[in-house]
C-alpha positions as CSV (number, residue, x, y, z in Angstrom):
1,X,63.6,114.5,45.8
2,X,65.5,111.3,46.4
3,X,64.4,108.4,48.0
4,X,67.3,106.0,48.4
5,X,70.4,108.9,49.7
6,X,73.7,108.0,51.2
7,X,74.6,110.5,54.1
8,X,78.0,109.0,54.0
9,X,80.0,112.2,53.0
10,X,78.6,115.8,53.1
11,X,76.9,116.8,49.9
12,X,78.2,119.6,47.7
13,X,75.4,120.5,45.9
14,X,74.4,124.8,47.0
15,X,71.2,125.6,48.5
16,X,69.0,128.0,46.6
17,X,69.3,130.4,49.1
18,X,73.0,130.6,48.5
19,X,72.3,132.8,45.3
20,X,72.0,136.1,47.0
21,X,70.4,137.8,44.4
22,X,66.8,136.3,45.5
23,X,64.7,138.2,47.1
24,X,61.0,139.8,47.0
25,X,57.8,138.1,48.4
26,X,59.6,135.0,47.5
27,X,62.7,135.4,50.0
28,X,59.9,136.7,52.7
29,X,57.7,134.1,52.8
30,X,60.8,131.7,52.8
31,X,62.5,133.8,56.0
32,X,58.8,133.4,57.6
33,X,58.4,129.7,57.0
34,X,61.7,128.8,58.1
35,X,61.2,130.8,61.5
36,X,57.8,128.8,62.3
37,X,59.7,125.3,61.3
38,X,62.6,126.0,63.7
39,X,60.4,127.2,66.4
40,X,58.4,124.3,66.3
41,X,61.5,121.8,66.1
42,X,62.7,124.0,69.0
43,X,66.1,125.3,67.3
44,X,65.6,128.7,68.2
45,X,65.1,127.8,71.9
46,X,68.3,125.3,71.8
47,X,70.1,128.5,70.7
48,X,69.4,130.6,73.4
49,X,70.1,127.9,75.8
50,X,73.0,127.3,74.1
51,X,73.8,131.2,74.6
52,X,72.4,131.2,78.7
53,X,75.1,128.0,79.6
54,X,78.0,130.2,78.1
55,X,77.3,133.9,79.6
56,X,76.4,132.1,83.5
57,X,79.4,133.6,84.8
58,X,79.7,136.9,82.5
59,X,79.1,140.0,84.8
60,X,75.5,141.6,83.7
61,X,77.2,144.9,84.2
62,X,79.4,144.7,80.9
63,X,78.0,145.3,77.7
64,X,77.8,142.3,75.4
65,X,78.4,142.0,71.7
66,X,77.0,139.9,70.2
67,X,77.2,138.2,66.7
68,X,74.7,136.5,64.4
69,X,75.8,135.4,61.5
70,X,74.1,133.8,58.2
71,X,71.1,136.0,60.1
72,X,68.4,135.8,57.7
73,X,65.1,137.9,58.8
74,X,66.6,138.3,62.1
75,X,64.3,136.0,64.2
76,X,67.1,134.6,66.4
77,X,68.4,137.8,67.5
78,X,64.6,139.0,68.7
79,X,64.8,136.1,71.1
80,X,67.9,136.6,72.1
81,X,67.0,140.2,73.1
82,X,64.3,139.0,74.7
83,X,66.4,136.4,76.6
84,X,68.3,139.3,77.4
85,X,66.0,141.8,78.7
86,X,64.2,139.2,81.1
87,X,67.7,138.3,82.8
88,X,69.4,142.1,83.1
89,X,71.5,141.8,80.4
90,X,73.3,144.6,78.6
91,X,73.5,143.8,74.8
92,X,74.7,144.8,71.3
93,X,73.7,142.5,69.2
94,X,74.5,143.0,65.5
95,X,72.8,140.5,62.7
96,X,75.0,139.6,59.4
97,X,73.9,138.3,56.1
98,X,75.0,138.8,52.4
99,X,71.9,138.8,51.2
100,X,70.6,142.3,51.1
101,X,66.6,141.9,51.0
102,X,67.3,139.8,53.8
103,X,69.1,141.8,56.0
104,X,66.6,145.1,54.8
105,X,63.2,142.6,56.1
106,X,65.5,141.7,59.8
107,X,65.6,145.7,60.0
108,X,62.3,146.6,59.0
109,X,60.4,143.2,61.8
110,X,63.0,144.9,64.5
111,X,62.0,148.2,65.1
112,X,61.0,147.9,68.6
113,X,64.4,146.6,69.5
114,X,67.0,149.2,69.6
115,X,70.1,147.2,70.9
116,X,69.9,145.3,67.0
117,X,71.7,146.0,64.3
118,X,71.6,144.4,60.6
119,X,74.2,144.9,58.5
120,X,75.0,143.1,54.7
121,X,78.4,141.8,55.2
122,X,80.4,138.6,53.9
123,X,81.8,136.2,56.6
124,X,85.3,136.0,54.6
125,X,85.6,140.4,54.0
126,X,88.3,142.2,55.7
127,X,85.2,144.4,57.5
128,X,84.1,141.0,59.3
129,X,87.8,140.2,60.4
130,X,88.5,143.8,61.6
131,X,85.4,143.1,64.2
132,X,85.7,141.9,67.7
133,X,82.8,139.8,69.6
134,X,82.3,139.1,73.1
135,X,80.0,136.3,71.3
136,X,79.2,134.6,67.7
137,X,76.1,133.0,66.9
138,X,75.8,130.4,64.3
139,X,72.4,128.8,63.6
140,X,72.2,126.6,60.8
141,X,74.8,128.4,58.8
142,X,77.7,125.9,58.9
143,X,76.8,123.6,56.5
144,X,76.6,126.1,53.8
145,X,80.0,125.8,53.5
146,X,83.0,123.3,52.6
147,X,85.6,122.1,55.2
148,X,88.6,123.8,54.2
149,X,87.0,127.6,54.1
150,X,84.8,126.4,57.4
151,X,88.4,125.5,59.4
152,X,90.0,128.9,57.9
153,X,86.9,131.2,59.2
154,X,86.6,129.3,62.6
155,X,89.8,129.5,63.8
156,X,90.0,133.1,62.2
157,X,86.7,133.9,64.2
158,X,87.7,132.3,67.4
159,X,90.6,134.9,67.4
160,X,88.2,137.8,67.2
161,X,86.0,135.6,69.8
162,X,86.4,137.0,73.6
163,X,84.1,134.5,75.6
164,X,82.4,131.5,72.6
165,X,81.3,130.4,69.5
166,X,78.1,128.7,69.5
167,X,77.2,126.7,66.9
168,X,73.3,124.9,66.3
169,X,73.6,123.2,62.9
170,X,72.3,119.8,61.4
171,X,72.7,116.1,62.1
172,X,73.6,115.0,58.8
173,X,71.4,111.3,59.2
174,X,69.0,109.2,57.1
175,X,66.0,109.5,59.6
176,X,66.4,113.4,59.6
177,X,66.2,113.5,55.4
178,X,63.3,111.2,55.4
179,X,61.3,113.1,58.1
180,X,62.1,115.9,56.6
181,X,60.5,114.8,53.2
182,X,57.6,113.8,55.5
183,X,57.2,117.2,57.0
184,X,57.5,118.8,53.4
185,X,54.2,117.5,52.7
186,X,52.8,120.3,54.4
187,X,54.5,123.2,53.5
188,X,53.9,125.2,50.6
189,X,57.3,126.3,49.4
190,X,59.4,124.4,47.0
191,X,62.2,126.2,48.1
192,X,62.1,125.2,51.8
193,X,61.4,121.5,50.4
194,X,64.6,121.6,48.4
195,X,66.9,123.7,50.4
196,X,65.8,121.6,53.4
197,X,66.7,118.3,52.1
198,X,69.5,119.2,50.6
199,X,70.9,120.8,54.2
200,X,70.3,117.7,55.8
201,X,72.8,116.2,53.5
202,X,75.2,119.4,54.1
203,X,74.7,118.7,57.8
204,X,77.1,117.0,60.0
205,X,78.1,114.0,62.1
206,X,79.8,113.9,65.3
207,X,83.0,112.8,64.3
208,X,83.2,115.8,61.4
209,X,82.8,118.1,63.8
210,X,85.3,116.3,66.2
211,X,87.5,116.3,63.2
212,X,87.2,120.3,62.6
213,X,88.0,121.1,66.3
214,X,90.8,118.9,66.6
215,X,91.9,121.1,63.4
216,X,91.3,124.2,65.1
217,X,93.4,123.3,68.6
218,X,90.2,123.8,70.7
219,X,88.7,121.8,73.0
220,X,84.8,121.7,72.5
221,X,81.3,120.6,73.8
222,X,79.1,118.6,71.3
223,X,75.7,117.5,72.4
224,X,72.8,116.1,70.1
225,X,69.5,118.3,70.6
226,X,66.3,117.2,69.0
227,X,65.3,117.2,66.6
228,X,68.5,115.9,64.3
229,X,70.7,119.1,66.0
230,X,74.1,119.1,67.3
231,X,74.8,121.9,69.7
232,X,78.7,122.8,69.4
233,X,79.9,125.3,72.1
234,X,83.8,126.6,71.0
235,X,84.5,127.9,74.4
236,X,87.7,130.1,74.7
């Protein structure tokens, strides 16, 4: 744990949770943690807001695929169908991961919502570029990953994108990593602790997502949510 960072530049260093191959109680009792710390920083709520501003004018008659991506246990898509079933809706939601044991504990916590689907399936594999979306959904999962593959796979995705790509990731920011360190006092999972500091320093800044969309020919909406988010809607 550092105490004196630079948030300069975007970190390389991988999250723990970027070697697929963990799983058990351990990967559980990450997924669970994580879904309480988001709800209570209201990320999961800025994403279904985020998803209500870009379907106000789709027709509730058509069916809606949807697309959440870097999924985890599958927490974000619950609220979306939720979201979806209060307002009249018709979804088909469909929850991606490459972790396996993650993707196995989304299926097993959604039983009681039959328009989800979980499937183990890289971002960069032919299968994901053969698909089409009415929708992507892309909740802290950006900063996993470099600029250079993060331009290829947006501007790839946007093509298989009918209506938006809506993006809730991290303000990369010195208050955020400290906070963060503050708030790791009270959890009990070193690898929360670790992989959330280290995201913060993954995260972004306005003008690196500016940068990526002017790379991408697409004009965006960025707005900074609390608590240290930036909400990017890629709009077609």
């Amino acid at each position: 744990m550092d105490f004196f960072i630079s948030t300069k530049t975007r970190t390389d260093k991988e999250e723990l949770m970027d070697d697929f191959s963990v799983g058990g109680a351990l990967l559980r009792d990450t997924l669970d943690k994580l879904e309480n710390i988001n709800r209570w920083l209201g990320g999961n709520a800025m994403t279904v807001r985020s998803l209500k501003k870009v379907l106000k004018e789709h027709p509730k008659e058509q069916v809606l695929t949807i697309a959440d991506i870097g999924c985890g246990h599958g927490d974000i898509l619950r609220d979306v169908a939720k979201f979806g079933r209060k307002n009249g809706y018709k979804m088909k939601l469909i929850g991606m991961d490459a972790n396996s044991t993650a993707i196995a504990y989304a299926t097993e916590l959604s039983s009681e919502f039959a328009e989800l689907s979980f499937v183990t399936e890289d971002i960069f594999s032919k299968e994901f570029k053969d698909r089409n979306f009415d929708v992507v959904l892309a909740t802290l999962f950006l900063h996993h990953f470099k600029e250079a593959p993060l331009v290829s796979f947006l501007g790839d995705t946007l093509k298989q994108t009918k209506i938006a790509i809506v993006v809730n990731d991290l303000h990369r920011h010195k208050l955020a990593y400290y906070l963060f360190m503050a708030l790791s006092l009270f959890i009990k999972n070193n690898m929360i602790i670790e992989d959330g500091l280290t995201s913060v320093l993954r995260g972004f800044k306005r003008k690196d997502l500016v940068k990526i969309a002017q790379q991408i020919n697409v004009k965006s909406q960025i707005s900074w949510k609390w608590a240290f988010r930036f909400q990017w809607i890629i709009q077609k």
